[in-house]
C-alpha positions as CSV (number, residue, x, y, z in Angstrom):
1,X,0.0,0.0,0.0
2,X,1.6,3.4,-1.2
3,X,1.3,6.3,1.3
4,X,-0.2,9.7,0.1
5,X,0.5,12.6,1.7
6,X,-2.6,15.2,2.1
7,X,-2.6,18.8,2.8
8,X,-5.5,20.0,4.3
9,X,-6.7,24.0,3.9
10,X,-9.5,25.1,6.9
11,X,-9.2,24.0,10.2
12,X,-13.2,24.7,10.9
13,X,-15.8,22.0,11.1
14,X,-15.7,20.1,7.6
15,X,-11.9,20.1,8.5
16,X,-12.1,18.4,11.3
17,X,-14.4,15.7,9.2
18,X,-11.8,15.3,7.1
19,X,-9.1,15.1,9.2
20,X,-11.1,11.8,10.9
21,X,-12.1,10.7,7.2
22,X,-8.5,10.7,6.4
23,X,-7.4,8.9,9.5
24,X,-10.3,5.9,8.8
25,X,-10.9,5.4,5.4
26,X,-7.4,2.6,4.8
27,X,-8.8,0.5,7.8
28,X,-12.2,0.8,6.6
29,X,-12.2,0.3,2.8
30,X,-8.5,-1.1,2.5
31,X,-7.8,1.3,0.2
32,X,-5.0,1.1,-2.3
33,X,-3.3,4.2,-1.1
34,X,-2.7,5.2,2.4
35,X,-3.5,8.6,2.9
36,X,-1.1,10.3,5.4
37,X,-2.1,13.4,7.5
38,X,0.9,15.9,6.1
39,X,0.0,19.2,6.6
40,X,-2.5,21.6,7.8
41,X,-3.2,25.1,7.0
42,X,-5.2,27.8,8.8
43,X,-5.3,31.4,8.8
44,X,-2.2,32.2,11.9
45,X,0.5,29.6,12.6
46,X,-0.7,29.6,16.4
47,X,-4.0,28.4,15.2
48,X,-2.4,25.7,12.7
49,X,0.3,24.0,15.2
50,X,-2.6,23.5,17.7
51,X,-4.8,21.9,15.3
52,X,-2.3,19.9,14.4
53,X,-1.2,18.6,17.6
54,X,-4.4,17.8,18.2
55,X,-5.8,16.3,15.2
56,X,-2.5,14.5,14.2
57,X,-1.7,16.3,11.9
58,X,2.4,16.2,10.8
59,X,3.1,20.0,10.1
60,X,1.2,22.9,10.1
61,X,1.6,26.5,8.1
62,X,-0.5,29.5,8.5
63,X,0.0,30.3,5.0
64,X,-2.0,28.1,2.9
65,X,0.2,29.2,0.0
66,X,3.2,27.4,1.7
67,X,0.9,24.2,1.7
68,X,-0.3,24.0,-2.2
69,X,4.2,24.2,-3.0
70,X,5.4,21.9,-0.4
71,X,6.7,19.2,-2.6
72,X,5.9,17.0,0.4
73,X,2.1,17.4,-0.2
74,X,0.6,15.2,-3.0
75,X,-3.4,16.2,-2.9
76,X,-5.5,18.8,-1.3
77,X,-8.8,19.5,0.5
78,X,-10.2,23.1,0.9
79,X,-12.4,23.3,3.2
80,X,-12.8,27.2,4.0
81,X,-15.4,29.7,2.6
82,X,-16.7,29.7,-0.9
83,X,-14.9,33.0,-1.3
84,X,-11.2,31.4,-0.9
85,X,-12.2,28.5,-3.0
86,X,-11.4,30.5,-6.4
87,X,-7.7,31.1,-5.3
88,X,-6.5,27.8,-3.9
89,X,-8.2,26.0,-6.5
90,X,-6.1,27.6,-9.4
91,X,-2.6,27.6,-6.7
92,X,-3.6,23.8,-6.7
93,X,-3.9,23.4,-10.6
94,X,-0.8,25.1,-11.2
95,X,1.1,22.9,-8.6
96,X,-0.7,20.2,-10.5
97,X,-1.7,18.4,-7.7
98,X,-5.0,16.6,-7.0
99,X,-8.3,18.9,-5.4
100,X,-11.1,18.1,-3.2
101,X,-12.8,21.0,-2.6
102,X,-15.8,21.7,-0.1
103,X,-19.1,23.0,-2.1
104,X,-20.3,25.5,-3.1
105,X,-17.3,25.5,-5.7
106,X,-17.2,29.1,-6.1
107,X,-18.8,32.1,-5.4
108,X,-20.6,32.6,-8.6
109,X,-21.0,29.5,-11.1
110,X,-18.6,31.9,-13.7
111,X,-16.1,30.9,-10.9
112,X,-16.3,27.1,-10.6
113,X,-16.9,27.0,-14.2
114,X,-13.5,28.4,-14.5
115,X,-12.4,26.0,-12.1
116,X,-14.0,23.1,-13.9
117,X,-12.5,24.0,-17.1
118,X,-8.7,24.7,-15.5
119,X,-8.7,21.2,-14.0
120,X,-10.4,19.1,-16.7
121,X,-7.4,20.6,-19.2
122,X,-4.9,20.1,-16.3
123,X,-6.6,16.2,-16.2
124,X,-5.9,16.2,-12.6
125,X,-8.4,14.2,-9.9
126,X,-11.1,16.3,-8.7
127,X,-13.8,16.4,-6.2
128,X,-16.5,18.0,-5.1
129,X,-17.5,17.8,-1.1
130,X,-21.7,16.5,-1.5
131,X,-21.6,13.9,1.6
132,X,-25.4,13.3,2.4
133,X,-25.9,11.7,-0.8
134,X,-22.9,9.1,0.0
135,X,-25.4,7.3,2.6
136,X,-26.2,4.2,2.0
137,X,-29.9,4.8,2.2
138,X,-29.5,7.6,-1.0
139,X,-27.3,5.0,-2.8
140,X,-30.2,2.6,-2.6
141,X,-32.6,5.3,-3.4
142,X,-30.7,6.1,-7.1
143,X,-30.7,2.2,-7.4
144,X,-34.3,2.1,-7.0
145,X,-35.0,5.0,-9.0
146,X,-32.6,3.5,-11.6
147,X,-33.8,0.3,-12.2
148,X,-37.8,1.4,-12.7
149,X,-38.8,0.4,-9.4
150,X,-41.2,3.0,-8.9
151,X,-41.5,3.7,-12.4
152,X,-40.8,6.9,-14.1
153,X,-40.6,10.0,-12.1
154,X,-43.2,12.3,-12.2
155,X,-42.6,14.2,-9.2
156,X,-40.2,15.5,-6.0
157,X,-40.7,16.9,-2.7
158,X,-37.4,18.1,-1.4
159,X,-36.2,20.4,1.4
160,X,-33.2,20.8,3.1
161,X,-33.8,23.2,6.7
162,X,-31.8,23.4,9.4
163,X,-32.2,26.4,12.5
164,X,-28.6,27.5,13.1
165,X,-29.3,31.3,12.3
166,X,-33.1,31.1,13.9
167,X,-32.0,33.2,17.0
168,X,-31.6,36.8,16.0
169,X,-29.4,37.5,18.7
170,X,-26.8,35.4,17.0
171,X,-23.9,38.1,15.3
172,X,-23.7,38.5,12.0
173,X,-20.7,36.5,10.5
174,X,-18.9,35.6,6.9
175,X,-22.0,33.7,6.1
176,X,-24.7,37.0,6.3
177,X,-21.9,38.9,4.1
178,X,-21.7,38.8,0.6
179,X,-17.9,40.0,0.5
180,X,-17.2,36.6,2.9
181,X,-19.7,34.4,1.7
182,X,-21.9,34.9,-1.3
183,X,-24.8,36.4,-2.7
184,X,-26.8,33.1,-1.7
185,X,-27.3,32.3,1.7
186,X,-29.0,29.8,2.9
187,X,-29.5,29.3,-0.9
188,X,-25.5,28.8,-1.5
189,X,-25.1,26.9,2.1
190,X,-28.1,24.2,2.4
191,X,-29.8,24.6,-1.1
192,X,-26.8,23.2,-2.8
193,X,-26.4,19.9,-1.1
194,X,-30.3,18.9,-2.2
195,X,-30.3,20.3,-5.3
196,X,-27.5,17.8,-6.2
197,X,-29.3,15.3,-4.7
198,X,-32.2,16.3,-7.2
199,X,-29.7,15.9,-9.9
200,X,-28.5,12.8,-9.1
201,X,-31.8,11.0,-8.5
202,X,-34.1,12.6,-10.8
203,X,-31.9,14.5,-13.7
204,X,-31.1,17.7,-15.7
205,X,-33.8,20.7,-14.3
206,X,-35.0,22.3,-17.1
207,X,-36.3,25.3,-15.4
208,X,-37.4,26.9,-12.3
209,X,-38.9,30.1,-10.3
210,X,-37.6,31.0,-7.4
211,X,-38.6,32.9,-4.2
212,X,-36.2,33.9,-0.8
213,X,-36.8,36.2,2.4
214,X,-34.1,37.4,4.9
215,X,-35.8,37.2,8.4
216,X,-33.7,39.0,10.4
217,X,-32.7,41.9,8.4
218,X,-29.8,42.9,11.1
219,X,-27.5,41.3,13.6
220,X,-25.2,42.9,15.6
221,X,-21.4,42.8,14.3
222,X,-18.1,44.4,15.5
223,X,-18.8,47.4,15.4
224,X,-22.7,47.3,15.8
225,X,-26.2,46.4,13.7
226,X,-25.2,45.7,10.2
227,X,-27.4,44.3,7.4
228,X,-27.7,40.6,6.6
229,X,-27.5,40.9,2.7
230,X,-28.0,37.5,1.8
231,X,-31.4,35.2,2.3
232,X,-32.2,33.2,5.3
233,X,-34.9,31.2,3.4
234,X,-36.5,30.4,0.4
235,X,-38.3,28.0,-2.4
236,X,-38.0,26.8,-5.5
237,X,-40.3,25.4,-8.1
238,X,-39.0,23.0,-10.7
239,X,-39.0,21.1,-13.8
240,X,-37.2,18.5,-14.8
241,X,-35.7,17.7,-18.6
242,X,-37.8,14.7,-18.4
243,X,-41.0,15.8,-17.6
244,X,-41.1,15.6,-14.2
245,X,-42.5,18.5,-11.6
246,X,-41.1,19.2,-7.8
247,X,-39.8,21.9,-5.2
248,X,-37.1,22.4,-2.5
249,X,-37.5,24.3,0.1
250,X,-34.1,25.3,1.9
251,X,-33.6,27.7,5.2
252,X,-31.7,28.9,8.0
253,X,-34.3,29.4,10.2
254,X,-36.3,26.3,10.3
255,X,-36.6,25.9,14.1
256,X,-36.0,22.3,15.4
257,X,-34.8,21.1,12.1
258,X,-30.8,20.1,12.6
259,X,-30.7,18.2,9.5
260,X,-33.7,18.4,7.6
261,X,-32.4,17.0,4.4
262,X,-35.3,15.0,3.3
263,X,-37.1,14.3,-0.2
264,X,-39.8,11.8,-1.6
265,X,-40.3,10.9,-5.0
266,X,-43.1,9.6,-6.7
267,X,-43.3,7.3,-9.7
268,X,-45.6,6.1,-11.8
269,X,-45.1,2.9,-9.7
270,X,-44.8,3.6,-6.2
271,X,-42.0,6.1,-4.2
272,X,-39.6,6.4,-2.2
273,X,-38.8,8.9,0.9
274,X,-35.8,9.8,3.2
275,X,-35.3,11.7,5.9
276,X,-31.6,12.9,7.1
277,X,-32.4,13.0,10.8
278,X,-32.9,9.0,9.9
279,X,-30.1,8.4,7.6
280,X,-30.4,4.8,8.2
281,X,-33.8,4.1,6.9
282,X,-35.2,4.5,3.6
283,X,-39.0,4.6,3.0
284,X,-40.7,2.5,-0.4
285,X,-44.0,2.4,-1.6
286,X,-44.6,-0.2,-4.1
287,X,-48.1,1.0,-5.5
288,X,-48.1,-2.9,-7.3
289,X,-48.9,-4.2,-3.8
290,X,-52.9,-5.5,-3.0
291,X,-54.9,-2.7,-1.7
292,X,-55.1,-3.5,1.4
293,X,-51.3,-4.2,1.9
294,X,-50.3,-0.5,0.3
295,X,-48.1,2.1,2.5
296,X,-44.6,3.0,3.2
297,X,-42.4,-0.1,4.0
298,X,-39.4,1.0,6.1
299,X,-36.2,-0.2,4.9
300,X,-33.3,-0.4,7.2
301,X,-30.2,-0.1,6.3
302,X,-27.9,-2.9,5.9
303,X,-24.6,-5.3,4.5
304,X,-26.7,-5.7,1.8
305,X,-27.1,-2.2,0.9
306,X,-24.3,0.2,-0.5
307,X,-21.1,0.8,1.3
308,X,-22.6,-0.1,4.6
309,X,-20.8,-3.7,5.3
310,X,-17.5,-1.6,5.5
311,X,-18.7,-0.1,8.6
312,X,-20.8,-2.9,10.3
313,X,-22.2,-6.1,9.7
314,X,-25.3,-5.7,11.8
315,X,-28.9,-4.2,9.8
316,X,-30.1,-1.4,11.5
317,X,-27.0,-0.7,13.5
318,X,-26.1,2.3,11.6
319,X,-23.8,4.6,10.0
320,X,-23.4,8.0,10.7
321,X,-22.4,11.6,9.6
322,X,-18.1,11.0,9.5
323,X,-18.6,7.9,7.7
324,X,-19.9,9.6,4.6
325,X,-17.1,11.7,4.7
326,X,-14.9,8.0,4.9
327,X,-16.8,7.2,2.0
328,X,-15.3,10.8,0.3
329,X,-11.9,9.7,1.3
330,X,-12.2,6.7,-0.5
331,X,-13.6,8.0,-3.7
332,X,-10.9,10.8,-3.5
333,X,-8.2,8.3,-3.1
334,X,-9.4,5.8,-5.8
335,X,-10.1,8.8,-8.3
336,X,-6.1,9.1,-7.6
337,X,-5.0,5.8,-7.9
338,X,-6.6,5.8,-11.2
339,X,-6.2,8.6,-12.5
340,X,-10.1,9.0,-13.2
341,X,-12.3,11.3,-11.1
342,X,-15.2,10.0,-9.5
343,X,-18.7,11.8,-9.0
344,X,-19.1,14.2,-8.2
345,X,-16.2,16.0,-9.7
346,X,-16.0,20.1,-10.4
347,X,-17.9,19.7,-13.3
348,X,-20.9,18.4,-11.1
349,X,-20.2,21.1,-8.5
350,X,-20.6,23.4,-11.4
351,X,-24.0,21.9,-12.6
352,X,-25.3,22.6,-9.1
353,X,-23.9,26.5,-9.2
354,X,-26.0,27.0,-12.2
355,X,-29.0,25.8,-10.5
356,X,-28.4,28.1,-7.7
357,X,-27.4,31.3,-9.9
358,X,-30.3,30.8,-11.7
359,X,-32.6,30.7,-8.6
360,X,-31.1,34.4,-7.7
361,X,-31.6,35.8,-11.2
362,X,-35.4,34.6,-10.4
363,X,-36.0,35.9,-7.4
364,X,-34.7,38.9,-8.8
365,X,-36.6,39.6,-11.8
366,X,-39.3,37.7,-10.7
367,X,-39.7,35.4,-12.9
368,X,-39.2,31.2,-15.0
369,X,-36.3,30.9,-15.9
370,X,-34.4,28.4,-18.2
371,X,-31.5,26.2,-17.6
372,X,-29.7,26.2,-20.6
C-alpha cells in the first residue's frame, strides 16, 4: 500500500471531518493508497500548530500558500469559505496536484466553471464535497430509481432546513456577508447539497422560479447592527428535462430542524422517501402491492445495501455523519490511484452553481427561468 501525503486548507468543522475521514478510510475500505495526514493550513501559525497537535496532523503552516508548494504534499482539500475557493483552487492546478474541494465550488458559477474547465485541461483528480448523498440509504434510493422500481418520475418533494441562524441574537458572521460568503445564503449553504441530490436522483432541471426572504434583516457585528445581505430562506419550483415536476425548500431558520435534508419521490409505480435525521432508513411504496397491503415499507439499512458492510455487519445498526465523509476519502483516493475522477467531480459542482445562480436571477426579476 503506497502512502499519500494530504494537505489539508481550513481548520473549521468540515476540516475536522476530514481530518477523521482521512485517518479511517485505509482500515475501513482497504484502500489502495494510504492517505497520510501531512499538513494543515489555517489562517495564523498559532492556530495551525494546535490543530495539528491535536488532530495528528504532521506539520502545520499558517499560509496556505506554503501548503499547495510543499513538494511534500501530493493532494488537497479546501475546506474554507466559498470565497477562498477560487484562489487555492487555481494555486492547486498550477502545482498540478490533486483537489477536493468543499461545495459550493465558487462564489458565482462563472467561478467554478473556470475551475472546472482549469482542472479538466490540467486532467488532474477532482472532487466536489456532497456527503449526504454518500449514505447508503440515498445509494439505494438512485438504485431504485434506476432500475424502474417505482417507475418513471413524475414528481419530487425536497427540502433541506436546518435552524442554526433562527436566534436573531446570534452576530452576523462571513456567512450573512456577501464580501465573505456569497450572494446566496442559505440558498448557497443548504440549497446546494439537495439540489445535487435532485440531480443525481431525478436528472437535468430544465427550469425553475424562485422565491427567498431574509428574516432577520440585522444582527449585531463588531462594530454594531449591520445588514444581513443574503437570504435566510426560500423556495424553488421545478421542472425537470424529463417531464417531471417538484420543489425544494431550503432555510436557515427552520426551528427544530438540525438536519432536515429530506425528499420523496413519486413514480408512476410507487416512491420512495428519506429523511436525514434518519439516515439509516429509507422509506418505499410499491403502488403494485394488494390494496389493502399499500403504504410506506421502512427499509433499514444494511450489508446488503451500498457501502454499509465496511462499517458494520449488523442491519439497522447504523452509519453515521463521518462515515460519509470515509466514504469521500475513499472515492478521492481511488479517483487518484486511477487517475479517473469520480462523482461528483468540479464539473458536477458546477452543474449545481447553475442551478443556484439561476434561482437568484429569479428571485430577482421575478420570474421562470431556463436552464440552458
Amino acid at each position: 500500500m503506497s502512502e499519500l501525503r494530504i494537505g489539508l486548507i481550513g481548520a473549521g468543522y468540515m476540516g475536522k471531518a476530514h481530518t477523521v475521514g482521512f485517518q479511517g478510510v485505509a482500515a475501513i475500505f482497504e484502500t489502495v493508497l494510504r492517505p497520510v495526514c501531512e499538513m494543515i493550513a489555517t489562517s495564523t501559525a498559532e492556530g495551525a500548530a494546535e490543530h495539528a497537535r491535536r488532530w495528528g496532523w504532521h506539520r502545520s503552516t499558517g499560509d496556505w500558500r506554503e501548503l499547495v508548494a510543499d513538494p511534500h504534499v501530493d493532494a488537497i482539500v479546501i475546506a474554507t469559505p466559498p470565497r477562498t475557493h477560487l484562489d487555492m483552487v487555481m494555486a492547486c492546478i498550477a502545482a498540478g496536484k490533486p483537489v477536493f474541494c468543499e461545495k459550493p465550488l465558487g462564489a458565482s458559477a462563472d467561478e467554478s466553471l473556470r475551475m472546472t474547465e482549469a482542472v479538466e485541461r490540467a486532467r488532474l483528480p477532482n472532487m466536489i464535497g456532497f456527503n449526504y448523498i454518500r449514505t447508503p440509504a440515498s445509494q439505494l434510493a438512485r438504485q431504485i430509481i434506476a432500475s424502474g422500481e417505482i417507475g418513471d418520475v413524475i414528481q419530487v418533494t425536497a427540502e433541506h432546513v436546518e435552524d442554526y441562524l433562527h436566534d436573531p441574537a446570534l452576530p452576523a458572521s462571513w456567512r450573512t456577508r456577501i464580501a465573505t460568503g456569497t450572494e446566496a445564503g442559505a440558498l448557497g449553504d443548504v440549497a446546494p447539497h439537495i439540489v445535487n441530490a435532485c440531480l443525481r436522483l431525478v436528472g437535468p432541471i430544465a427550469s425553475l422560479v424562485a422565491d427567498t426572504q431574509i428574516v432577520h434583516a440585522r444582527r449585531d457585528g463588531p462594530d454594531g447592527q449591520e445588514a444581513v445581505e443574503n437570504d435566510d430562506q426560500g423556495q424553488m419550483l421545478l421542472r425537470f428535462a424529463n417531464g417531471a415536476t417538484g420543489s425544494i425548500s431550503f432555510s436557515r431558520m427552520a426551528a427544530g430542524r438540525k438536519m432536515g435534508y429530506t425528499y420523496r419521490i413519486t413514480g408512476t409505480r410507487g416512491a420512495i422517501a428519506f429523511d436525514q435525521e434518519d439516515q439509516n432508513a429509507l422509506w418505499l411504496y410499491d403502488a403494485a402491492r394488494e390494496p389493502s397491503r399499500r403504504g410506506f415499507q421502512k427499509l433499514l439499512m444494511g450489508p446488503a445495501h451500498p457501502d454499509y458492510l465496511a462499517f458494520n455487519q449488523g442491519v439497522g445498526h447504523g452509519t453515521g455523519y463521518n462515515d460519509q465523509i470515509i466514504i469521500e476519502a475513499r472515492d478521492f483516493l481511488q479517483a487518484i490511484s486511477t487517475g479517473e475522477s469520480v462523482w461528483p467531480t468540479f464539473r458536477d459542482g458546477y452543474e449545481v452553481d447553475r442551478i443556484i445562480e439561476a434561482a437568484l436571477l429569479s428571485n430577482r426579476e421575478r420570474r421562470w427561468v431556463t436552464i440552458d
